[in-house]
C-alpha positions in Angstrom: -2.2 8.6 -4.6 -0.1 6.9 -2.3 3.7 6.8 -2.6 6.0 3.5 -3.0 8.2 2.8 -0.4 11.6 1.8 -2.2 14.2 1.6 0.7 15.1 -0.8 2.8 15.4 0.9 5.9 11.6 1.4 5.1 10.9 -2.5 4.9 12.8 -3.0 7.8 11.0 0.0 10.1 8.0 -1.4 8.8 8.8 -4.6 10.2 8.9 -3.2 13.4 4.7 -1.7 13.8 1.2 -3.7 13.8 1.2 -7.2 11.8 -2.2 -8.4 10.5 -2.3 -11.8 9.2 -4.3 -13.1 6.6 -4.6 -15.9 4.5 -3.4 -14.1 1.5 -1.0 -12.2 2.4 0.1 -10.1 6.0 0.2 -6.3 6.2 2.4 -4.4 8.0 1.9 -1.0 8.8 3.9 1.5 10.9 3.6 5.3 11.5 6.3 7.4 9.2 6.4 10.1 11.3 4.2 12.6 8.9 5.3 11.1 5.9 2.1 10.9 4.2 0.6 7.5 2.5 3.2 5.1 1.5 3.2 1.3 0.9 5.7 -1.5 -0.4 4.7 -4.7 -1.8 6.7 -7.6 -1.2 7.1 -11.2 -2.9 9.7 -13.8 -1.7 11.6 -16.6 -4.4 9.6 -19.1 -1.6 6.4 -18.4 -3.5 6.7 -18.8 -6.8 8.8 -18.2 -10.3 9.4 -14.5 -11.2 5.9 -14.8 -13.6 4.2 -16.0 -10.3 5.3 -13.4 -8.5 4.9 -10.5 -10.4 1.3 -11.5 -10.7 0.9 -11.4 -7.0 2.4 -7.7 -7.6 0.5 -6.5 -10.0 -2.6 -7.8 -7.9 -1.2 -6.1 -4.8 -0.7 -2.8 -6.5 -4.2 -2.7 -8.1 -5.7 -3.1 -4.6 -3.8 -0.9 -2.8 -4.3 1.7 -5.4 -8.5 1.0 -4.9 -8.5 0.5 -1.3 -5.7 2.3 0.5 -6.8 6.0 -0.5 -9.6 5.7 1.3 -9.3 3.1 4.3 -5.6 3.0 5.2 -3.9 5.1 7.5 -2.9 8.5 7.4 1.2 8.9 8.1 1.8 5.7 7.8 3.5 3.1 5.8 1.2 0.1 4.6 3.5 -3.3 3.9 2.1 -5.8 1.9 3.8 -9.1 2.0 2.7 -12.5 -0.4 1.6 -15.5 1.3 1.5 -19.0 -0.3 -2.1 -18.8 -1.3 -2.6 -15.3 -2.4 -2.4 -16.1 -6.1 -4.9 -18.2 -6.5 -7.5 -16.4 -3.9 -10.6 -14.2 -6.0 -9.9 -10.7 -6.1 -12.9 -9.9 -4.2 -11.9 -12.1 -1.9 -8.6 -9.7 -1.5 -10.3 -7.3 -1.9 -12.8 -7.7 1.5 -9.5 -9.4 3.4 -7.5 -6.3 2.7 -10.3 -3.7 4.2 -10.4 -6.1 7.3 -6.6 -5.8 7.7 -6.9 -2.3 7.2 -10.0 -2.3 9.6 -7.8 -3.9 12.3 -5.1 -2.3 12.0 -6.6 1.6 12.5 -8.0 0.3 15.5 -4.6 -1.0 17.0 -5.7 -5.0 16.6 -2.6 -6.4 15.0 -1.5 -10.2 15.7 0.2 -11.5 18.1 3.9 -11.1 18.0 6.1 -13.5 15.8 7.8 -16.5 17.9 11.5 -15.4 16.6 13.9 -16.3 13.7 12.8 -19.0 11.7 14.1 -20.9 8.4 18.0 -22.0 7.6 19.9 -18.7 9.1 18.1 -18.8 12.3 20.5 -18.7 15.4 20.6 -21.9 17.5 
């Protein structure tokens, strides 16, 4: 069973490793230095109400409880964050999009790099 990530220093190293995109959601994942399996979900106010996003959670959790066991990566810390469509998308649908991700990201494939700062605190 993996372990939760809780801190933020976590979220934010996370930040820093391989970045797969998909329409549901992005995942993040990062080596923790030996750490074992650990993952974090993440939901921001932009999505939803707290009822829509703690459906998106509870999704999250029950796939990366299925899946992450046996495809994600050893010593490293798995990131899930919500995208816009991810709570209406089938579960097996997430399901097959999470593997990929997974997929991609054990064999180094990750997306390209983000452009920089976006949104209203962005530096000019």
């Amino acid at each position: 069973m993996p372990v939760v990530l809780t801190r933020r220093a976590d979220f934010l190293a996370a930040n820093r490793g391989l970045r797969v995109s998909r329409p549901g959601f992005v995942l993040l994942a990062h080596a923790n230095g030996g750490q074992g399996l650990r993952f974090g979900i993440t939901v921001t106010k932009r999505i939803g109400n707290a009822v829509v996003r703690n459906r998106m959670k509870r999704r999250f959790r029950a796939l990366v409880r299925e899946l992450l066991p046996a495809h994600g990566l050893a010593d490293h810390d798995h990131v899930l964050i919500g995208r816009e469509g991810g709570i209406e998308r089938d579960f097996a649908l997430l399901r097959g999009e999470l593997v990929a991700a997974l997929g991609r990201a054990a064999a180094g494939k990750g997306d390209a790099p983000r452009k920089g700062p976006r949104g209203p605190r962005a530096r000019r």
